[in-house]
C-alpha positions in Angstrom: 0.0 0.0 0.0 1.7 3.3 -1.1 0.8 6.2 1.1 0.9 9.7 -0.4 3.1 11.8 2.7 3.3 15.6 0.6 0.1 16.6 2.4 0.4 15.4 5.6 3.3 17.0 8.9 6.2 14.5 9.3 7.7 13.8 12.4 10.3 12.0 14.2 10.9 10.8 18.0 14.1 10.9 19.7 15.5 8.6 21.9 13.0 5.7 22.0 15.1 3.0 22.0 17.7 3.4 25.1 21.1 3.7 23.8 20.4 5.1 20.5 21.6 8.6 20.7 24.5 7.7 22.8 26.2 5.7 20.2 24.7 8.4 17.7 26.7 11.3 19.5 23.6 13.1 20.6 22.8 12.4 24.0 24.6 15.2 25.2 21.9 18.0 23.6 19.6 16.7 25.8 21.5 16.9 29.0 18.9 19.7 30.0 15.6 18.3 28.5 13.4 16.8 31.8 11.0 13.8 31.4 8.6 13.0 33.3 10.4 9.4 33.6 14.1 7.8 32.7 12.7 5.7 29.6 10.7 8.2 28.2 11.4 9.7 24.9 13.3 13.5 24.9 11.6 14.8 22.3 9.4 14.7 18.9 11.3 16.3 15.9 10.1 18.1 12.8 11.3 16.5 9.5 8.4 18.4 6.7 6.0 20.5 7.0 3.2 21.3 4.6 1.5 24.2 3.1 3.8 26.6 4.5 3.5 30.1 3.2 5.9 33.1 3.3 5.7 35.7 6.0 7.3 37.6 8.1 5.7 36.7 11.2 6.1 33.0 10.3 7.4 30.6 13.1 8.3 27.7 11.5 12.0 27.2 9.4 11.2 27.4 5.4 13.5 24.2 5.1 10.8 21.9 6.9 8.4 23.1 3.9 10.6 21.0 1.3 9.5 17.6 0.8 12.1 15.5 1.4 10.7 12.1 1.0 12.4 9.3 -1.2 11.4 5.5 -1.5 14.2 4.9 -3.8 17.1 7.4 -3.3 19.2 8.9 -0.9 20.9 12.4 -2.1 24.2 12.8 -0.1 24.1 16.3 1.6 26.5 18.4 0.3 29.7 19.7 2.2 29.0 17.1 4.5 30.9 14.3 6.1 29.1 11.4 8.2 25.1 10.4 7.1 23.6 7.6 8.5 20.8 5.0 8.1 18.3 5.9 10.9 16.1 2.4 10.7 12.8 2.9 12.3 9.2 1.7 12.0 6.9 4.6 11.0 2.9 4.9 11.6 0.5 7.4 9.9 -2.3 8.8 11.9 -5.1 10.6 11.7 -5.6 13.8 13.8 -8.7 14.9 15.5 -8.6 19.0 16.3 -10.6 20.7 18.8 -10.4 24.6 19.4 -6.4 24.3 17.6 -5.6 21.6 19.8 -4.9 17.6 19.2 -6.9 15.6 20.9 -7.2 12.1 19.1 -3.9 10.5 17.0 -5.7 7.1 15.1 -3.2 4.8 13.8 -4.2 3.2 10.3 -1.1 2.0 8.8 2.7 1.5 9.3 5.8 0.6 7.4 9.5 0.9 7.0 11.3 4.0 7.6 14.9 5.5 7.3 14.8 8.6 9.2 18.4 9.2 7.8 20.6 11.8 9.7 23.5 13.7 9.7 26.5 13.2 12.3 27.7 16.7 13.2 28.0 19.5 15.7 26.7 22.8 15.8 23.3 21.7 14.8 20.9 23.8 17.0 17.9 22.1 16.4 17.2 17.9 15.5 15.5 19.1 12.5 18.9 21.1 10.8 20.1 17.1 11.0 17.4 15.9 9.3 16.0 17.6 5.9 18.5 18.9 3.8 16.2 18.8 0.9 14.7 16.7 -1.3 15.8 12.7 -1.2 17.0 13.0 2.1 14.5 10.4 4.2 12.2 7.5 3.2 9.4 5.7 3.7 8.3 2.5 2.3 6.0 2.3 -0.6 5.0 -1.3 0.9 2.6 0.2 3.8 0.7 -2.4 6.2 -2.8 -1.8 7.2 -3.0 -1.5 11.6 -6.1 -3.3 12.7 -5.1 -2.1 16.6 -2.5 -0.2 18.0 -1.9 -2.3 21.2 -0.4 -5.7 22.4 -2.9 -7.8 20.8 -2.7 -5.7 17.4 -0.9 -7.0 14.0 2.3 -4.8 15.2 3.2 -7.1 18.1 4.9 -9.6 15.9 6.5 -7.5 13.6 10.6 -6.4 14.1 13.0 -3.9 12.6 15.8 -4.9 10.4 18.2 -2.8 9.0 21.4 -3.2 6.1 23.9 -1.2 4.3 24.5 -3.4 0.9 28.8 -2.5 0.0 30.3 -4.0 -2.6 27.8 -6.5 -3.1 28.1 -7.5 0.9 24.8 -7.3 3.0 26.0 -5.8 6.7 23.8 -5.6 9.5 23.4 -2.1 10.3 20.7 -1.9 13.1 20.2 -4.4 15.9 17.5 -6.4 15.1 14.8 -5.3 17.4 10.9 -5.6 17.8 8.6 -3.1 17.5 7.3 -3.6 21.1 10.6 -3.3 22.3 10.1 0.6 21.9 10.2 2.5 25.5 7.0 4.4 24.5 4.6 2.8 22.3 0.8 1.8 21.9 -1.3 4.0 24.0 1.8 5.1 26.1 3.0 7.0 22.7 -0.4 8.2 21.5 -0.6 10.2 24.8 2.4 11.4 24.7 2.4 12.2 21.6 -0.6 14.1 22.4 0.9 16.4 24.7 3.8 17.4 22.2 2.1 18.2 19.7 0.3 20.4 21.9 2.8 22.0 24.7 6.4 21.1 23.2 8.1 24.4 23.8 11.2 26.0 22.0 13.7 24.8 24.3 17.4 23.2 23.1 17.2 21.1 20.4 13.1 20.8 20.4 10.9 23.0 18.6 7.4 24.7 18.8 5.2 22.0 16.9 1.9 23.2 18.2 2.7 26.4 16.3 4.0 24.6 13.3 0.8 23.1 13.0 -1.0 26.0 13.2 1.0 27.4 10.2 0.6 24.1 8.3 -3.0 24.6 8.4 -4.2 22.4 10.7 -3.3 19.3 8.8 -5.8 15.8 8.8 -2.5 13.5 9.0 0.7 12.8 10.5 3.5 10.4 9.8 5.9 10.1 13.0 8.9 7.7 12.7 8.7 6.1 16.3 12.3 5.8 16.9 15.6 4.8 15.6 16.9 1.1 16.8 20.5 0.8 18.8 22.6 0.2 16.1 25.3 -2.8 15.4 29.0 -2.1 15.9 29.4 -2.3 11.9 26.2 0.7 11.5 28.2 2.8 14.4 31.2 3.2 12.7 30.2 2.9 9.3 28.7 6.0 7.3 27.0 6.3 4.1 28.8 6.0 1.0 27.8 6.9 -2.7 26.7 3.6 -4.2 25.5 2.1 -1.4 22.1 0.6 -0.8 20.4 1.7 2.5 17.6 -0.7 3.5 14.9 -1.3 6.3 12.8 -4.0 7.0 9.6 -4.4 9.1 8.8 -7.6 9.0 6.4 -10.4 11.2 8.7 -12.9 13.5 6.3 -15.5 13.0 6.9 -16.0 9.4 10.5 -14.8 8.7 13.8 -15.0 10.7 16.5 -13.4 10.7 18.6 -15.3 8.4 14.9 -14.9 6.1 15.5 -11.9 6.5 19.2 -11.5 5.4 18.8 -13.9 2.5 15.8 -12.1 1.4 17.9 -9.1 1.1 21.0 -10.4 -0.6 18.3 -12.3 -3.3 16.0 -9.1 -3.5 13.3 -11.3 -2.9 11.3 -10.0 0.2 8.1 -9.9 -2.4 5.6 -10.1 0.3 2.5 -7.8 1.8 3.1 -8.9 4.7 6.7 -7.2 4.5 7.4 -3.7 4.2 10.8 -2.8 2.7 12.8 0.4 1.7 15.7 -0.1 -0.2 17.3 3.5 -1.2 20.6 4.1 -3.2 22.9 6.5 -2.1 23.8 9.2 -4.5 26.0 12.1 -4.4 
């Protein structure tokens, strides 16, 4: 199922999977951010924003208004060192507004998503990281329904895979992780999603989203990458390369294991619904 993202806000969450941003250098921007508990996430992270017009009084950055989706590419930002695969399984909700405010995030389908970053310092905001223009995320065209968004739902049984094909040579690039393994999700993430979208301030490396959203015109959807997995020791010291071939895979642990999962890959043969795969090619 091939989901159309231009018209809806994309977002991304940090620091759902403990350990992530430590290996990924970043766990140090968020020295000042408080939770409300140790596992929760830091923070949700603009990646586009739609129907942004010009103005002066305008809050949001015009970079977020660039669609920089992808299913097949990767463009290589430009002056820029160390880019990474940021493997992560992505829902798509719909919103329900009352008086400008969220108050209802439905999950109706999720897939495969490379919430692709780049390593540096300096970057004030998550966002500066993360859109650099057009080809510079992905989501996969191979979306899968969500009958429910809880423990007994279809995303129980379904894991995170992650590869960077060099050479030829398939290397595991995220751990291989289940989605239920996330430190917020189900009806812990839909709240708390909730109240970002709503009262995330401008403070360190989060932004304003409530007010994005306003200036986005209220939109009737949102895609949110849930969270990047810990990666291997291979994806932590390896970086993108042009030529390379970045992919994720959400896939159900009932039907496919690991090694499916790897030989599926090196074959190109994960030709399944029950799959959902993004394989992008890095380009400079």
């Amino acid at each position: 199922m091939k989901i159309d993202l231009s018209k809806m806000a994309t977002f991304g969450v940090a620091g759902n999977f403990t350990g992530h941003l430590e290996q990924a250098g970043e766990a140090v921007d968020f020295t000042n951010v408080k939770t409300k508990e140790a596992k929760a996430p830091k923070a949700v992270f603009p990646t586009f924003i739609p129907n942004l017009k010009e103005g002066d009084a305008a809050v949001t950055p015009r970079f977020l208004g660039v669609f920089p989706f992808n299913s097949n590419t990767i463009i290589f930002p430009h002056g820029e060192q160390k880019l990474q695969i940021e493997p992560e399984c992505a829902i798509v909700c719909n919103i329900t507004w009352k008086e400008g405010k969220v108050v209802a995030l439905e999950p109706v389908v999720f897939g495969a998503s490379n919430d692709c970053s780049i390593r540096k310092e300096g970057a004030k905001k998550i966002s500066q990281k993360k859109n650099w223009g057009k080809a510079s995320k992905g989501f996969s065209d191979d979306a899968i329904a969500i009958d429910s968004f809880d423990e007994k739902g279809i995303l129980n049984r379904y894991r995170i895979a992650s590869f960077l094909v060099r050479d030829g040579k398939v290397n595991p690039y995220g751990e291989d992780s289940a989605v239920r393994d996330y430190s917020y999700i189900y009806g812990t993430l839909i709240d708390w999603l909730i109240e970002k979208f709503n009262s995330q301030k401008d403070e360190g490396p989060a932004e304003p989203i409530c007010e994005y959203l306003k200036e986005s015109g209220y939109p009737e959807k949102v895609m949110v990458s849930v969270g990047a997995t810990r990666y291997t020791e291979y994806g932590e010291k390896n970086f993108l390369q042009d030529g390379d071939l970045a992919v994720v895979v959400v896939y159900p642990e009932d039907k496919y294991s690991k090694e499916d999962i790897i030989k599926g890959v090196e074959n190109n043969s994960l030709n399944d619904d029950a799959v959902s795969v993004l394989a992008q090619k890095v380009e400079l």
